[in-house]
N, C-alpha and C positions, 0 to 999 in steps of 0.2 A: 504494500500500500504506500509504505515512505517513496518507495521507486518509483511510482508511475505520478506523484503527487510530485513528488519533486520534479520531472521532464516536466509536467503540464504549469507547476508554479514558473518555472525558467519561462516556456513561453511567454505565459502570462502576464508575467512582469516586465519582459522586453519587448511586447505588441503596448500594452501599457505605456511604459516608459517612453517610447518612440510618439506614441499618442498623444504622451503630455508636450513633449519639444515642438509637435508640431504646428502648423498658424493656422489649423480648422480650428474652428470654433466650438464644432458638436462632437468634434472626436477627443479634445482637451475635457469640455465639459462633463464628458461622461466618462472618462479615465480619472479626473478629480473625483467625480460624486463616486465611482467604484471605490478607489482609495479610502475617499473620506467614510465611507459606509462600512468596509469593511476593517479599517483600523480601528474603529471607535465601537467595535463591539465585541463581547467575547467571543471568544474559538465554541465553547460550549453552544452557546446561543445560535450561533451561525451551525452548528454542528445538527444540534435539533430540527433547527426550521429546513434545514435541505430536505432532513430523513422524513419528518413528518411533515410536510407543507410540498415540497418539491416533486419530491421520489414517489410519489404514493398515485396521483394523477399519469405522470409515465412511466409509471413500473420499475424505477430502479431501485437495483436491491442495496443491501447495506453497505456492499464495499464499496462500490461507485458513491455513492452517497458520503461515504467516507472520503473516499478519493476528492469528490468536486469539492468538499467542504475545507479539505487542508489544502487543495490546490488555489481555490480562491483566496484562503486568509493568509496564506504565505507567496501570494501572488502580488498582493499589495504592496507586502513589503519590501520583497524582492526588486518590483518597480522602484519603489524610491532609492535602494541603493544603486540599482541601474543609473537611475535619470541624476542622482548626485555625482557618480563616477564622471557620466558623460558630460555635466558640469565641472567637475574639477578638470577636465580639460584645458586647457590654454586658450585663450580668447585667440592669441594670437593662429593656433591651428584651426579654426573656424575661418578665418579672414583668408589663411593660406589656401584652405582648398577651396573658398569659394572664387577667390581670385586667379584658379587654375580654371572657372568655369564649370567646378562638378555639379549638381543640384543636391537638396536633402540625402536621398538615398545613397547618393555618391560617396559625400563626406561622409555619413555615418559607417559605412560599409570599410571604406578602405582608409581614412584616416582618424574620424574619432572612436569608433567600438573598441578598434583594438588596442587604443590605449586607455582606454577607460576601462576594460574587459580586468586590466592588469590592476587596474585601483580597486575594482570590484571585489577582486577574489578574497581577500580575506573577512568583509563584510556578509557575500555570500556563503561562505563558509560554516560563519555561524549562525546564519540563517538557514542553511543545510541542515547543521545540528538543531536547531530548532524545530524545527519540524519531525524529524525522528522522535524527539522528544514529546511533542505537540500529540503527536499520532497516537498518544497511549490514550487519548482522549475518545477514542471513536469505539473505545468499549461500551462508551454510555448509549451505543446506538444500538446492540447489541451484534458488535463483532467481535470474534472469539481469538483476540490480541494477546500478544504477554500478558497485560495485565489483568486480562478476565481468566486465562491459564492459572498466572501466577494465586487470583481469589480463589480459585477451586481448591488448588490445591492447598492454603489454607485453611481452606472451609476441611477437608479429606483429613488432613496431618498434625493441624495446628502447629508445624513449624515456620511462625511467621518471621524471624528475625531471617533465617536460613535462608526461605522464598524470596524474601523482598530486598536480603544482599545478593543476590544469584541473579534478580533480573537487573537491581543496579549495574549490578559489573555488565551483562551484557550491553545494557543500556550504553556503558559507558566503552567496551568494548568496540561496540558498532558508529559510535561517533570517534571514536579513536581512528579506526581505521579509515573513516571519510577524512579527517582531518590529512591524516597521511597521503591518501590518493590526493585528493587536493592539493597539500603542498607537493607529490610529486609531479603531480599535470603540470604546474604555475613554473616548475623546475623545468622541465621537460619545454614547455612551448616558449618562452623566456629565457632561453640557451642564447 
């Protein structure tokens, strides 16, 4: 679920982010009110209303449901630290390639993403881990996650200190190793 939430948050936030840069009127307006709607309200709340408000008139089941709920509230985010990257840019590489005659798509493509891509990565990153994180929340929807794992078998054993150090570590495991991949990608294409 973090897997397919996470590629659809990337999107999300870089259709977004582009959305906000751009000089449409209705495509800025409605990447702000997405934003603004979805950072000012909890993950839970947004988590509920997909499952029971959205999913239920087209039939999706609880992992999709899960899926579009962490993909939207870490879509937001991900957009602002997009659209800050590609601001912290240099005024002056904006003026260079428009004065080589690229248009929007141009610059963005071949002179500002990729350096902005580079400012991104460590903001991304723990917005990666956030989401891993995030996702233990869609137990409440009833998907049968670590965390609803991990209750049973409290409920079974009553080893709860055992259980709930065992899913930490993996927890903390599975963000380790994004962490690693990530700085080795950033190593890897930054050579």
């Amino acid at each position: 679920m973090s897997s397919v939430s996470l590629i659809l948050a990337i999107l999300l936030g870089f259709f977004t982010a582009i959305l906000r840069m751009t000089e449409s009127f209705s495509g800025n307006f409605i990447a702000r009110g997405y934003i603004l709607i979805i950072r000012n309200t909890p993950l839970i709340i947004q988590l509920f209303f997909v499952y029971f408000v959205i999913a239920p008139p087209f039939g999706i089941n609880a992992f999709y449901s899960g899926v579009i709920a962490l993909s939207l509230f870490e879509g937001a985010y991900i957009s602002e630290i997009i659209r800050g990257s590609i601001l912290s840019v240099g005024k002056e590489q904006f003026e260079s390639s428009m004065s080589l005659g690229m248009n929007f798509y141009q610059r963005m493509r071949y002179i500002i993403l990729p350096q902005a891509l580079r400012l991104a990565a460590p903001p991304l990153t723990s917005q990666m881990i956030a989401l891993v994180k995030d996702s233990a929340l869609v137990s409440t929807i009833s998907i049968y996650d670590m965390t609803m794992q991990a209750q049973r078998l409290v409920s079974e054993t009553y080893l709860v200190f055992e259980i709930w150090f065992t899913v930490a570590g993996i927890y903390l495991l599975i963000n380790l190793m994004l962490s690693i991949l990530v700085k080795f990608v950033n190593m890897k294409v930054y050579e």
